[in-house]
ROTIGU-61481 format. One record per residue (C-alpha): residue number from 1; residue in one letter; x, y, z. Coordinates in nm, 3 decimals. Example, Ala and Ser with C-alpha at 12.3 -4.5 7.8 and 13.67 -1.06 7.14 Angstrom:
BEGIN
   seq   type         u         v         w
     1      A     1.230    -0.450     0.780
     2      S     1.367    -0.106     0.714
This chain:
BEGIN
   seq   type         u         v         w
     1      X     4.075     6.228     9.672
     2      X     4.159     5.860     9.786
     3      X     4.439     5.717     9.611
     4      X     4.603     5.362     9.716
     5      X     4.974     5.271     9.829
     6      X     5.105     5.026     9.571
     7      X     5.447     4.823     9.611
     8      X     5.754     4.976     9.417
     9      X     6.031     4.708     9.476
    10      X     6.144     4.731     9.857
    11      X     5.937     5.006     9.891
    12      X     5.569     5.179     9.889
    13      X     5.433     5.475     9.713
    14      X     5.133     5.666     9.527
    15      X     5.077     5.697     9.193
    16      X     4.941     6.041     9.029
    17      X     4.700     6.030     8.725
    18      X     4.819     6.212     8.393
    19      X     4.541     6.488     8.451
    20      X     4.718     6.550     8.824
    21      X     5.048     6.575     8.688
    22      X     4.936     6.778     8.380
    23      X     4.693     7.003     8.604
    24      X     4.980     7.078     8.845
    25      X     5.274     7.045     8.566
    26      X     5.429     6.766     8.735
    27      X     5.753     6.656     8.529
    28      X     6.023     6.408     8.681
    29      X     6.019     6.575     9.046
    30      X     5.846     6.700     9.316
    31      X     5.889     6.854     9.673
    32      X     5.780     6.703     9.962
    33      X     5.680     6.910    10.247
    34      X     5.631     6.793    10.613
    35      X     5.377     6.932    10.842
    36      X     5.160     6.865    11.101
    37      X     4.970     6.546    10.973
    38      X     5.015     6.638    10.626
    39      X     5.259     6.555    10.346
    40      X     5.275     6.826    10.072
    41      X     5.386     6.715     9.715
    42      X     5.476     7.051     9.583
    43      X     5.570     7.052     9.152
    44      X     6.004     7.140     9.148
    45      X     5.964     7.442     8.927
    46      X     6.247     7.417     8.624
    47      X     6.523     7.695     8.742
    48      X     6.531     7.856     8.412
    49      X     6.142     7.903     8.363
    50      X     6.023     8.174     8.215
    51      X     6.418     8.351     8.106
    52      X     6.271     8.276     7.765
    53      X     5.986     8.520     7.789
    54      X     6.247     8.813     8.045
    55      X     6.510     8.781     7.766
    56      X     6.331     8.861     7.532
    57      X     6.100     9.084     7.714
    58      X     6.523     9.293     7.853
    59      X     6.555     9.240     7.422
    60      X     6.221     9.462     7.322
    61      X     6.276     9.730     7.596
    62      X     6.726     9.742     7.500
    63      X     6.772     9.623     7.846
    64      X     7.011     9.330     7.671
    65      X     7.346     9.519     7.654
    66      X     7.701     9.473     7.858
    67      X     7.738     9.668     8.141
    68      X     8.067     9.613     8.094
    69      X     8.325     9.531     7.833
    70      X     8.370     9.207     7.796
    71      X     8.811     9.211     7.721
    72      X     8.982     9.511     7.891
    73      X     9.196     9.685     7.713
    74      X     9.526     9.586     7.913
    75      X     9.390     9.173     7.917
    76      X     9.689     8.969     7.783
    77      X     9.459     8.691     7.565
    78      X     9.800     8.529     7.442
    79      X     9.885     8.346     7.782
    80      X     9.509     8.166     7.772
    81      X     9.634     8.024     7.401
């Protein structure tokens, strides 16, 4: 694929179709990758993808509970108010 260098203010870059960006799931960012006479562009994965699905996923198999309590029994709350 040939794509051209267009002018972006005081600078140059490359502009990706919609179908590229949907293909790849391109949002706002990506990560660029140096090599040996390459440049990457690699999609910046969201950091919470996919808890949606494991949450629910810890939920079905009772995997959701503390491990601990969550106030100890000798915690003074009162000095926090």
């Amino acid at each position: 694929m040939e794509l051209s260098i267009v002018q972006i203010g005081n600078s140059k870059g490359i502009r990706l179709s919609k179908t590229i960006l949907e293909k790849y799931d391109i949002k706002d960012t990506v990560e660029v990758i140096l090599e040996k006479g390459f440049i990457v562009l690699k999609p910046k994965p969201s950091p919470r993808k996919g808890w949606d699905k494991a949450f629910k996923k810890m939920h079905e198999k009772g995997d959701d509970n503390l491990l601990m309590n969550d106030v100890f029994e000798d915690e003074n709350l009162e000095e926090w108010s």
